[in-house]
OpenMM code with the backbone's topology and positions (N, CA, C; nanometers):
from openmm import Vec3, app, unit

residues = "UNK UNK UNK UNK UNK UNK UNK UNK UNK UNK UNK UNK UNK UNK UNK UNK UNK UNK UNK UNK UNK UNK UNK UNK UNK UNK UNK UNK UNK UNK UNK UNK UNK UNK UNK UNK UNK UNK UNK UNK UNK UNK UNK UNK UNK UNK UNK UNK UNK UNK UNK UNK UNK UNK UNK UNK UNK UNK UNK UNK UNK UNK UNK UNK UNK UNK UNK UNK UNK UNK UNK UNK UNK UNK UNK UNK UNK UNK UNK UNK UNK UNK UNK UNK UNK UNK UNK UNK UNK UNK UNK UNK UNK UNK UNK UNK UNK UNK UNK UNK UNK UNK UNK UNK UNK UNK UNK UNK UNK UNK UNK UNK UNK UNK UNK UNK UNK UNK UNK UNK UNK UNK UNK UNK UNK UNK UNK UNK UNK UNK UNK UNK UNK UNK UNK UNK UNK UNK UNK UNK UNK UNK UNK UNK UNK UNK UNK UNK UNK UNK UNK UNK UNK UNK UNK UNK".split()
positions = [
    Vec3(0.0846, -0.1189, 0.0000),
    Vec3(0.0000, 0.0000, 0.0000),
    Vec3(0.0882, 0.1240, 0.0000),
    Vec3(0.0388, 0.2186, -0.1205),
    Vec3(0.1184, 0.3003, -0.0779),
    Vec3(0.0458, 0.4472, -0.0768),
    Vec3(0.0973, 0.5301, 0.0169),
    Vec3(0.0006, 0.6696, 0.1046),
    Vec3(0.0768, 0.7576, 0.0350),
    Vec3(0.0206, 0.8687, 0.0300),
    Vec3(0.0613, 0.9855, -0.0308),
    Vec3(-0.0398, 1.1759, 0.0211),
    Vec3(0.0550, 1.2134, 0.0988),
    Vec3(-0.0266, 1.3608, 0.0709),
    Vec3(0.0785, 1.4701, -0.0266),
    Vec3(-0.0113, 1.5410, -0.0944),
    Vec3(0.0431, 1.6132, -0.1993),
    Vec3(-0.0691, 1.6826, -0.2156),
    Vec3(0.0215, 1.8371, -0.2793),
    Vec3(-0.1175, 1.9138, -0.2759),
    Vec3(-0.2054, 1.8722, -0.4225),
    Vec3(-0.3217, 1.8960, -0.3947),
    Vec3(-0.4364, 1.8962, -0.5357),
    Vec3(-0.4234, 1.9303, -0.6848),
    Vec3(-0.4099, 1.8745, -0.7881),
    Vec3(-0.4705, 1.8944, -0.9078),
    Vec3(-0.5862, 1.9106, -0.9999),
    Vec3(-0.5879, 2.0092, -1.0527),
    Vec3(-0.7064, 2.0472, -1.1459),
    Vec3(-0.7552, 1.8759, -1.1816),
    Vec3(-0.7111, 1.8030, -1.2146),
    Vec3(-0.7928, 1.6525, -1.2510),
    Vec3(-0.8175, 1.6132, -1.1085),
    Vec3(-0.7647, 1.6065, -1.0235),
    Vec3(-0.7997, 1.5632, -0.8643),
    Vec3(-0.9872, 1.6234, -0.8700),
    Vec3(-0.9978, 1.7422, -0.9135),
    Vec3(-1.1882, 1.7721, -0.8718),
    Vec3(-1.2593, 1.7074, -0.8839),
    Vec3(-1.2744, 1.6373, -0.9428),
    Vec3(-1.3657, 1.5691, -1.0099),
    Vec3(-1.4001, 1.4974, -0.8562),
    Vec3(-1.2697, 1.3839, -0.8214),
    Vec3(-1.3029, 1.2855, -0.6986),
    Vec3(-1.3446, 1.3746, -0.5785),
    Vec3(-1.2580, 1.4887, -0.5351),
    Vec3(-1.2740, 1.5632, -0.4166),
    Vec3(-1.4072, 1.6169, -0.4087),
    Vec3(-1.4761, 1.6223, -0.5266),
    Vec3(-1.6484, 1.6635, -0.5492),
    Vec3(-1.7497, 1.5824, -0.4996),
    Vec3(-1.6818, 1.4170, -0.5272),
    Vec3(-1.7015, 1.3378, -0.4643),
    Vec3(-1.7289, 1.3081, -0.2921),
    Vec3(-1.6209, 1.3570, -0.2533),
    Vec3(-1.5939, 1.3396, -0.1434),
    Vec3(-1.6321, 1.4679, -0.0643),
    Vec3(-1.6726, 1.5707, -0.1097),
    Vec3(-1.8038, 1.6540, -0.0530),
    Vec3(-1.9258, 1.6334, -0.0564),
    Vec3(-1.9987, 1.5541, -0.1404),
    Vec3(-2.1241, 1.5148, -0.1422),
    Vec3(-2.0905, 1.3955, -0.0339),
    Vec3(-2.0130, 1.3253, -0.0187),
    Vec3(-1.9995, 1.1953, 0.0811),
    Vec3(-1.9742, 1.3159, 0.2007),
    Vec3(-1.9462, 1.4147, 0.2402),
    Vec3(-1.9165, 1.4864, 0.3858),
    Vec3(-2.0911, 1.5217, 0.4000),
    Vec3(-2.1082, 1.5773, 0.2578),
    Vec3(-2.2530, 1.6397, 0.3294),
    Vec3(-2.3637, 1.5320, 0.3529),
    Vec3(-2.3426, 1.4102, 0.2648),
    Vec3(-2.4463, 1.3346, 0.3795),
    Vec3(-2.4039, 1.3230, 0.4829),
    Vec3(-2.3038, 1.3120, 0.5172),
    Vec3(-2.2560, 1.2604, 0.6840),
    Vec3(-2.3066, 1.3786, 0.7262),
    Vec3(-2.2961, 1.4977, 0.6799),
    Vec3(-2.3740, 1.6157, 0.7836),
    Vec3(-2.4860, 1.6153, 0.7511),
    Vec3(-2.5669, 1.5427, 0.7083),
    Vec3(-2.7209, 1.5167, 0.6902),
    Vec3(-2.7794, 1.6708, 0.6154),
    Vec3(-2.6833, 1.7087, 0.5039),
    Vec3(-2.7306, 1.8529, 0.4281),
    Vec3(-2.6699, 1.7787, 0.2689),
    Vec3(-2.7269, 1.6935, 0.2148),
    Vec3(-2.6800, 1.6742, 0.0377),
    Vec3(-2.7238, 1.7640, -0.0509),
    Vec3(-2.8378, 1.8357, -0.0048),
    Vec3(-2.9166, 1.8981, -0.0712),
    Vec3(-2.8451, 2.0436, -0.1339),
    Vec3(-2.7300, 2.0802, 0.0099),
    Vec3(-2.6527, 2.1984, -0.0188),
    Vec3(-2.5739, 2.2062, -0.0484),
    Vec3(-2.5043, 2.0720, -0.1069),
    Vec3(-2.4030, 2.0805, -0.2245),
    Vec3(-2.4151, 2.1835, -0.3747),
    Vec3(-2.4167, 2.3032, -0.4373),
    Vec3(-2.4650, 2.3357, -0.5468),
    Vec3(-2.3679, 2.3250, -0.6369),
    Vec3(-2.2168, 2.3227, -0.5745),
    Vec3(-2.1035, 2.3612, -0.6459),
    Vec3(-2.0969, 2.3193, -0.8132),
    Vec3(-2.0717, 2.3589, -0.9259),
    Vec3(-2.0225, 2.2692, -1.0167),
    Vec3(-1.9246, 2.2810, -1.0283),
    Vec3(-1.8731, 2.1489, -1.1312),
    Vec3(-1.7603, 2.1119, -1.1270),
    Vec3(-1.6718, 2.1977, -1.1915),
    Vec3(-1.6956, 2.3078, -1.2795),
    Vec3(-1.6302, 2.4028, -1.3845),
    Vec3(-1.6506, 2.4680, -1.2749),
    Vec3(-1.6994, 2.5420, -1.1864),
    Vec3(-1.6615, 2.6647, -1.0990),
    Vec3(-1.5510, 2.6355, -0.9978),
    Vec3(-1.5463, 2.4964, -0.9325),
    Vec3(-1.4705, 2.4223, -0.8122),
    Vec3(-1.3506, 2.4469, -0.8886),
    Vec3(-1.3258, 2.3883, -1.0525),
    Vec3(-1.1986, 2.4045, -1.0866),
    Vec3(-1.1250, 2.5268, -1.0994),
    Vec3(-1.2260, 2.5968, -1.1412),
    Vec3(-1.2072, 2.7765, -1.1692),
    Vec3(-1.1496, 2.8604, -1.0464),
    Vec3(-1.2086, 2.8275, -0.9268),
    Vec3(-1.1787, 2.8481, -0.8235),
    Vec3(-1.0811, 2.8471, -0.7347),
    Vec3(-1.0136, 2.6943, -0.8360),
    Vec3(-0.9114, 2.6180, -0.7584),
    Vec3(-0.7594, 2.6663, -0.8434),
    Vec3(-0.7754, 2.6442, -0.9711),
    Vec3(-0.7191, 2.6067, -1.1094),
    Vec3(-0.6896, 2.7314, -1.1960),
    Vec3(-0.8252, 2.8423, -1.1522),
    Vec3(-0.8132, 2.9244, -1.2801),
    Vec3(-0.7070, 3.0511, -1.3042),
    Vec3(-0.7715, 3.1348, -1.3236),
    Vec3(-0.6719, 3.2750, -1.3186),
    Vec3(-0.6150, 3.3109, -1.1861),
    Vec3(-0.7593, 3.3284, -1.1318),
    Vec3(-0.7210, 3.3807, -0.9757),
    Vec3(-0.7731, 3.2478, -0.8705),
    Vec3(-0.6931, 3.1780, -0.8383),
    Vec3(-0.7018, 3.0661, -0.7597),
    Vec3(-0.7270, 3.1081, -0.6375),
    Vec3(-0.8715, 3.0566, -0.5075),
    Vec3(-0.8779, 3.1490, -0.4547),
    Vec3(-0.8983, 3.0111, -0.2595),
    Vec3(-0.8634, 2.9253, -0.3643),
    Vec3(-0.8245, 2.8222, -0.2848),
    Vec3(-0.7152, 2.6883, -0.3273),
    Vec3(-0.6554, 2.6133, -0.1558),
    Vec3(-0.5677, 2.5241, -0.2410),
    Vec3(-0.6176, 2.3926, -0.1787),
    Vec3(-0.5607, 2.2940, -0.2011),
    Vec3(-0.5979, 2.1631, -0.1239),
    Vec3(-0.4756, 2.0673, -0.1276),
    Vec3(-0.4673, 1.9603, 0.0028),
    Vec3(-0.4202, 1.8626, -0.0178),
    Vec3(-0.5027, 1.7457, -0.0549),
    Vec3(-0.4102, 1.6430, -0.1196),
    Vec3(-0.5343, 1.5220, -0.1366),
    Vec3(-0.4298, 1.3941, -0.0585),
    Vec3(-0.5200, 1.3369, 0.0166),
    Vec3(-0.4357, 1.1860, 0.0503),
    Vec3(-0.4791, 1.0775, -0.0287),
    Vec3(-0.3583, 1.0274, -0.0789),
    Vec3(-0.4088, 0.9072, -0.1814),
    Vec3(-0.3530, 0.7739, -0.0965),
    Vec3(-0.4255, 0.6604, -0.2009),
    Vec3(-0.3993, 0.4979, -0.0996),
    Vec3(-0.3862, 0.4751, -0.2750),
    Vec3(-0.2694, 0.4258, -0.2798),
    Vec3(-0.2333, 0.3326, -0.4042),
    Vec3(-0.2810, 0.4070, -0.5529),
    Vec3(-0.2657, 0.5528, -0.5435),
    Vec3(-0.3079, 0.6399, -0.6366),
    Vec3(-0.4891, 0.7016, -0.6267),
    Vec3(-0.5340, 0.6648, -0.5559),
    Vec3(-0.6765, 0.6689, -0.5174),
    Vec3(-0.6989, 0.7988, -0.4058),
    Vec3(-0.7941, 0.9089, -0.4360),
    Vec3(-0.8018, 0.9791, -0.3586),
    Vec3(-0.8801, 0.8992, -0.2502),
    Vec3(-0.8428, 0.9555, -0.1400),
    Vec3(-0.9357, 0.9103, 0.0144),
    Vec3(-0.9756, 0.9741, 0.0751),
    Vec3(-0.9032, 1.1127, 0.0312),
    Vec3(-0.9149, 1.2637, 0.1853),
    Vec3(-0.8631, 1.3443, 0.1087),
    Vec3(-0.9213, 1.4849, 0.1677),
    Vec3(-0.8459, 1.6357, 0.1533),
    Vec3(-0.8709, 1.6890, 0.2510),
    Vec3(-0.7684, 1.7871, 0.2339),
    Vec3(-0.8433, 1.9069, 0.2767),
    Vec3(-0.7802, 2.0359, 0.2814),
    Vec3(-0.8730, 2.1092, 0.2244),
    Vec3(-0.9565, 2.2730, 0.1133),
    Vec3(-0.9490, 2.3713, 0.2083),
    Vec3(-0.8275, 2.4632, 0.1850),
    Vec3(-0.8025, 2.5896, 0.2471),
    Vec3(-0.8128, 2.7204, 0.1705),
    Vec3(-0.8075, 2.8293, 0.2104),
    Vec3(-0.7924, 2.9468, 0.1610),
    Vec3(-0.7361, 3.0589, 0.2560),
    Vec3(-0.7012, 3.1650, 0.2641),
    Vec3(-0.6686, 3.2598, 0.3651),
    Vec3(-0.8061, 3.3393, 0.4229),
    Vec3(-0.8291, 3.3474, 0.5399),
    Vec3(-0.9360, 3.3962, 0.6419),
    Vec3(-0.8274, 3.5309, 0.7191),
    Vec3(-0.9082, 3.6796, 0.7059),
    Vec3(-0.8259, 3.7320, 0.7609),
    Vec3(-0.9078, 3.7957, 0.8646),
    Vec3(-0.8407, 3.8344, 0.9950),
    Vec3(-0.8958, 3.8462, 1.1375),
    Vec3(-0.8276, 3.9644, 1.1569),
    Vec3(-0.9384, 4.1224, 1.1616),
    Vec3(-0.8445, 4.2322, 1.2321),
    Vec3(-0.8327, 4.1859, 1.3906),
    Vec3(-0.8211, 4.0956, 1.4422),
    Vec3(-0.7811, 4.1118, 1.6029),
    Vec3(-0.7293, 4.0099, 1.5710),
    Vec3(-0.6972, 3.8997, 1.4781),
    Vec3(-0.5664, 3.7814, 1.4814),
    Vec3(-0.4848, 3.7807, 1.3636),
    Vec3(-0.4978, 3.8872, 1.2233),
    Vec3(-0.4396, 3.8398, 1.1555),
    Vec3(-0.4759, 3.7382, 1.0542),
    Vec3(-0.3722, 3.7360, 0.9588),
    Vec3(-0.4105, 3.6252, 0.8600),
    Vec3(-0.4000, 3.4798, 0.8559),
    Vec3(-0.5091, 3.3874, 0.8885),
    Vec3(-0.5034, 3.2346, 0.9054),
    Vec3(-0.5801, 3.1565, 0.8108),
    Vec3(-0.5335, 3.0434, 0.8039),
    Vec3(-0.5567, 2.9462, 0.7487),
    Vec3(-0.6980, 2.9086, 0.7643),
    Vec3(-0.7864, 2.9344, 0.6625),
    Vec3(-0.8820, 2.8927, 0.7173),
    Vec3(-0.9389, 2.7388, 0.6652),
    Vec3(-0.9751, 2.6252, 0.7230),
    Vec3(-0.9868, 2.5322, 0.7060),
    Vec3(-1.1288, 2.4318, 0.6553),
    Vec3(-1.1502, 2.4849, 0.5426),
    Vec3(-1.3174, 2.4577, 0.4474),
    Vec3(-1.3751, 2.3647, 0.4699),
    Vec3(-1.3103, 2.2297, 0.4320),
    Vec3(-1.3327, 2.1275, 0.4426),
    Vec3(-1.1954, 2.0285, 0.4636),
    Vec3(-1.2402, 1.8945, 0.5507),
    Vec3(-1.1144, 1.8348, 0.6023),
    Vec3(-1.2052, 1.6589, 0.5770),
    Vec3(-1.2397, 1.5607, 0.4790),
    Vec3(-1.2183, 1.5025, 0.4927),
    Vec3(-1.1581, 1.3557, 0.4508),
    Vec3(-1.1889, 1.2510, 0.5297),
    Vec3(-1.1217, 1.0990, 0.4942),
    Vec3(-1.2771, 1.0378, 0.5084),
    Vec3(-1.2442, 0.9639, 0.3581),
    Vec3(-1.3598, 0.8671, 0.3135),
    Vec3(-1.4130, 0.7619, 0.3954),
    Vec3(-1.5046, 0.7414, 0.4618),
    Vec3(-1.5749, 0.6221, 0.5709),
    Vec3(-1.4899, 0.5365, 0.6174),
    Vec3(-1.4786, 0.4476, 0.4780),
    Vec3(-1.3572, 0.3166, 0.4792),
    Vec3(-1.2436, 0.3833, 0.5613),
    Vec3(-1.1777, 0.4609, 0.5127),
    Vec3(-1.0377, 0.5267, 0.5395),
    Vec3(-1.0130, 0.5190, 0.6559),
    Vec3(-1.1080, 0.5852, 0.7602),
    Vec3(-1.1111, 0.6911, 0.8932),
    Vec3(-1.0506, 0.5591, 1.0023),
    Vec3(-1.0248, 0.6137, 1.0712),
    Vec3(-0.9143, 0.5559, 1.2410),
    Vec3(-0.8223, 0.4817, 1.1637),
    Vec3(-0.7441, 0.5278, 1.0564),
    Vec3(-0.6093, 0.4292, 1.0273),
    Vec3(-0.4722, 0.5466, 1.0154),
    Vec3(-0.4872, 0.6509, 1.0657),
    Vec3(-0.3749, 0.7700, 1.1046),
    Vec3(-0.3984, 0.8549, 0.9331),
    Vec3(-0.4690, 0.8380, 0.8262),
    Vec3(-0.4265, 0.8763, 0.7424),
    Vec3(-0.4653, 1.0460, 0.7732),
    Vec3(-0.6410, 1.0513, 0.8111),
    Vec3(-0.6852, 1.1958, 0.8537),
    Vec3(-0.5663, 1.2697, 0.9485),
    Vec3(-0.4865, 1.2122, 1.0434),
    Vec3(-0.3441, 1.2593, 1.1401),
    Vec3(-0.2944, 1.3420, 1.0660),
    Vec3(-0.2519, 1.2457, 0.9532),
    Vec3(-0.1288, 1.3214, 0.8532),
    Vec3(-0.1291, 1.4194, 0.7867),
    Vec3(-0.2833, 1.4047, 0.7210),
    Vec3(-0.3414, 1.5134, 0.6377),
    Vec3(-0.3605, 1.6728, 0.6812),
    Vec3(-0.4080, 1.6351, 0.8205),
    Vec3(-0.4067, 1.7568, 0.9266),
    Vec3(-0.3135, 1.7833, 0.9213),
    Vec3(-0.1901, 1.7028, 0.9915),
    Vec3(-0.0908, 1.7744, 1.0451),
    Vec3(0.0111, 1.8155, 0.9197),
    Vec3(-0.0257, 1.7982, 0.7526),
    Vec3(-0.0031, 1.8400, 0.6648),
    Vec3(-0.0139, 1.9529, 0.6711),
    Vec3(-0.1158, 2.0430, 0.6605),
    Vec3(-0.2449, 2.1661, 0.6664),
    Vec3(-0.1572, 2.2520, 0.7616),
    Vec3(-0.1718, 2.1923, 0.9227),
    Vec3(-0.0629, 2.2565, 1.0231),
    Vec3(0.0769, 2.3322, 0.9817),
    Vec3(0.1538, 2.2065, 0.9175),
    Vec3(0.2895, 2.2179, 0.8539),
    Vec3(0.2929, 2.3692, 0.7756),
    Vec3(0.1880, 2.3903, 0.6579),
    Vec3(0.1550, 2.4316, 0.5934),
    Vec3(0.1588, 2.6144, 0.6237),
    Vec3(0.0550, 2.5808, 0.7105),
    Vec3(-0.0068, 2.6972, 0.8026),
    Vec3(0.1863, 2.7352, 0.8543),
    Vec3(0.2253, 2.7182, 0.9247),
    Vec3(0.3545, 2.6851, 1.0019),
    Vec3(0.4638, 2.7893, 0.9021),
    Vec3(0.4688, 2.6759, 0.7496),
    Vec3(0.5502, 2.7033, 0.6863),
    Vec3(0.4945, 2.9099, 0.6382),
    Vec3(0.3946, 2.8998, 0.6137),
    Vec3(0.3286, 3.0062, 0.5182),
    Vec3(0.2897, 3.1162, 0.6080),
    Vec3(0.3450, 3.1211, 0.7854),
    Vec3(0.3417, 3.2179, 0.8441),
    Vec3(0.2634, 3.2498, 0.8911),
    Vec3(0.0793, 3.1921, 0.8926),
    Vec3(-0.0235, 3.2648, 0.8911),
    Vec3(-0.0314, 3.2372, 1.0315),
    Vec3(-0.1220, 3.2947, 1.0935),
    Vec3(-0.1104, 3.3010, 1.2740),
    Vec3(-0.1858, 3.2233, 1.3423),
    Vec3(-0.2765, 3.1518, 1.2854),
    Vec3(-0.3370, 3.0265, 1.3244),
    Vec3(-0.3690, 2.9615, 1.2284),
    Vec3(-0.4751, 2.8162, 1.2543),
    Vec3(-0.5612, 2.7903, 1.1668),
    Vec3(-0.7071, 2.7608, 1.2676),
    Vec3(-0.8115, 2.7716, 1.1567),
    Vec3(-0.9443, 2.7664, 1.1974),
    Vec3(-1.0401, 2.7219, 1.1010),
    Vec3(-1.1290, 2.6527, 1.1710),
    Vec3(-1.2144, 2.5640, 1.1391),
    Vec3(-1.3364, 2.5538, 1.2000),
    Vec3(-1.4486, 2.4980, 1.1268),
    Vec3(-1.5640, 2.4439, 1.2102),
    Vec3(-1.5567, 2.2614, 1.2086),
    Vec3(-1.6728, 2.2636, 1.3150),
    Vec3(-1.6572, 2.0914, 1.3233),
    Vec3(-1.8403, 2.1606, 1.4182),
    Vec3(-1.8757, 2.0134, 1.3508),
    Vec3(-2.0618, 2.0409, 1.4257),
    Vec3(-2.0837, 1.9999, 1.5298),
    Vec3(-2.1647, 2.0389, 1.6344),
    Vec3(-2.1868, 2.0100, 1.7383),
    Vec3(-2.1897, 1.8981, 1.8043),
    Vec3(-2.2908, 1.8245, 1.7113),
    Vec3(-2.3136, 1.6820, 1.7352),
    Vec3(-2.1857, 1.5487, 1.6622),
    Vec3(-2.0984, 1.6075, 1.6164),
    Vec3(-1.9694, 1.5184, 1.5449),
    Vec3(-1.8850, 1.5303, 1.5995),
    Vec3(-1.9295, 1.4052, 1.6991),
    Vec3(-1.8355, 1.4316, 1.8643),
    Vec3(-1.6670, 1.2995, 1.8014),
    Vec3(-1.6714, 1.2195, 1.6917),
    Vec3(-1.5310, 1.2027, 1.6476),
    Vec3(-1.4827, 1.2931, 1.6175),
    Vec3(-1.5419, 1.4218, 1.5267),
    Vec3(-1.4137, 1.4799, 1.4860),
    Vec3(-1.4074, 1.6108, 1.5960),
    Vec3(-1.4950, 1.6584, 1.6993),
    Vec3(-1.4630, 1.6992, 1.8039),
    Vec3(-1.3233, 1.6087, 1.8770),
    Vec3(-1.3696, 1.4550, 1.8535),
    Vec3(-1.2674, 1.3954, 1.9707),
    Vec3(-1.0923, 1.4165, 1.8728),
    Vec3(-1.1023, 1.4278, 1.7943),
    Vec3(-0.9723, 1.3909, 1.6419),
    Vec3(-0.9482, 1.4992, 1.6792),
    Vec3(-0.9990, 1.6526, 1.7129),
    Vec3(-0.9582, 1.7985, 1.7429),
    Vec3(-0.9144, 1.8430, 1.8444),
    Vec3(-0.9755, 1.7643, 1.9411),
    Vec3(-0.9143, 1.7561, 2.1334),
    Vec3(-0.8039, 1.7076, 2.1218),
    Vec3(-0.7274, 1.6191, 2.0133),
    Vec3(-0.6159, 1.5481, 2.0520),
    Vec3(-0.5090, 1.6568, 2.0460),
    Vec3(-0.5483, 1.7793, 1.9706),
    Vec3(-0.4672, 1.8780, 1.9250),
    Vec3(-0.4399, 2.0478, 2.0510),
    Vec3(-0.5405, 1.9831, 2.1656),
    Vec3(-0.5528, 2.0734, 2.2100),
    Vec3(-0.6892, 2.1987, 2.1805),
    Vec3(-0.7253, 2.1690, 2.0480),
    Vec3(-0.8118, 2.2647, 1.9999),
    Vec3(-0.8936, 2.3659, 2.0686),
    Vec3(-0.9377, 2.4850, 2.0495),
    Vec3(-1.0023, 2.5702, 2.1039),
    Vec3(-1.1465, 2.5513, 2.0133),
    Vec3(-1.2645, 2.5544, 2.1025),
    Vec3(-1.4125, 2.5873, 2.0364),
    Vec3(-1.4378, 2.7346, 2.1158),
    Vec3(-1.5261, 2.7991, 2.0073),
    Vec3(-1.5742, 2.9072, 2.0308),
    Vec3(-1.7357, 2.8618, 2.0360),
    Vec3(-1.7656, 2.8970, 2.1805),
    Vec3(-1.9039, 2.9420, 2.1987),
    Vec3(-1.9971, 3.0611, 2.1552),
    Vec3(-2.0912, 3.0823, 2.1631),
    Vec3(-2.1811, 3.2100, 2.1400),
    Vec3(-2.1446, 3.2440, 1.9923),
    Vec3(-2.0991, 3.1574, 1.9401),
    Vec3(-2.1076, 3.2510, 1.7770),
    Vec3(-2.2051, 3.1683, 1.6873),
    Vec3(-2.2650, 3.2310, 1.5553),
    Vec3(-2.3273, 3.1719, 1.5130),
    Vec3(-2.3080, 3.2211, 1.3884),
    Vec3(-2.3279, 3.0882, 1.3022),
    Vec3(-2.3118, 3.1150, 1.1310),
    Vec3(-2.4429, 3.1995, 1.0455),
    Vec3(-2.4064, 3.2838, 0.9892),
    Vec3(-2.4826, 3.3164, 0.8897),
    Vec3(-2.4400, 3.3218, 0.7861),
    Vec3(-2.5122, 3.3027, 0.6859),
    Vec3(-2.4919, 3.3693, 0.5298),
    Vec3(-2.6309, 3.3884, 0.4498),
    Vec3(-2.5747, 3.4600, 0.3588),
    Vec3(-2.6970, 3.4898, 0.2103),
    Vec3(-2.6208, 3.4053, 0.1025),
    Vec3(-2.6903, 3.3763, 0.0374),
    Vec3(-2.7285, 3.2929, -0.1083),
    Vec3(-2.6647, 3.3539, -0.2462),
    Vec3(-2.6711, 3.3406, -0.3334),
    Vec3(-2.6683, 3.4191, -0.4494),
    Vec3(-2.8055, 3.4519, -0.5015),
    Vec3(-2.8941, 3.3772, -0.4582),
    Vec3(-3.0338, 3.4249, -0.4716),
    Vec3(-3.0861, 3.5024, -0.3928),
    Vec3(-3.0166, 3.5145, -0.2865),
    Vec3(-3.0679, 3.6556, -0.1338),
    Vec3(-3.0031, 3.7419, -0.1987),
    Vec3(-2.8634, 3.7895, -0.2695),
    Vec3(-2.7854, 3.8842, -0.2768),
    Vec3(-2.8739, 3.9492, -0.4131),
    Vec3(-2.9191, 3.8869, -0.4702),
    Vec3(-2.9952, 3.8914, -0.5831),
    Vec3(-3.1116, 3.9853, -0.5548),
    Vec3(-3.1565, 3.9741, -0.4337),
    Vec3(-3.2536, 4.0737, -0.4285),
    Vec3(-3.2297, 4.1897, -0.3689),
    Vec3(-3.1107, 4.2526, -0.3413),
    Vec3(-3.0282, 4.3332, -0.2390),
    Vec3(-2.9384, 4.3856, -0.3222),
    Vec3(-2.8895, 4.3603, -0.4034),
    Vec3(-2.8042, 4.4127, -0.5145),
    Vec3(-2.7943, 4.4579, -0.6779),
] * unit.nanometer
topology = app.Topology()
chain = topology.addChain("A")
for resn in residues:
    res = topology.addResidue(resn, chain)
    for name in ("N", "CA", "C"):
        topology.addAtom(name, app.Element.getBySymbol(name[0]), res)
């Protein structure tokens, strides 16, 4: 068997598209996948690349990523912010998600930025427990919002 993290390729989307529709059932939301696959690459690939990724492979086979971009904080500075982080069902408790993280970390580390940050859901008390191993900090009292491209649509 052989493991591999390396960062992402424009042909890598296709699977990692994959492997967001497999995160969002696990978060019981498939429905809010909209991405297509020509924008994910555009995004990733195109002129102005506005995110990067690692992918972990098993014998050339994607299994895991995980999809960063820069998040900037006037009271912390510029960090890593951490989109999506995962390892395919099969995959999970065999150290590969470890590596991948502590890839991302490295990363963060190497590229100066002053933390990294992430969400993880309330009730996804493994990858709460996979985040405690790190020490991790949760923030209470905050709460997510956003608008749509169809909310901005009526506002703009």
């Amino acid at each position: 068997m052989h493991e591999e993290i390396r960062f992402a390729r424009e042909e890598d989307c296709e699977r990692m598209l994959e492997l967001v529709r497999e995160l969002a059932n696990y978060e019981k939301a498939p429905q809010e996948v909209t991405v297509t696959l020509q924008h994910f690459k555009e995004t990733g690939f195109g002129e102005n690349p506005i995110w990067k990724a690692f992918v972990a492979t098993l014998n050339d086979e994607i299994v895991g990523f995980a999809l960063y971009y820069v998040r900037y904080s006037t009271w912390k500075g510029a960090r890593l912010y951490l989109e999506d982080f995962i390892v395919t069902e099969n995959m999970r408790g065999k150290g590969l998600g470890k590596k991948l993280f502590e890839r991302v970390l490295k990363q963060a580390k190497a590229d100066n930025y002053q933390g990294v940050v992430w969400q993880v859901l309330d009730w996804n008390q493994p990858g709460i427990n996979f985040y405690n191993k790190y020490n991790a900090s949760f923030d209470g009292g905050w709460l997510n919002a956003s608008l749509s491209a169809e909310q901005l649509a009526k506002y703009v």
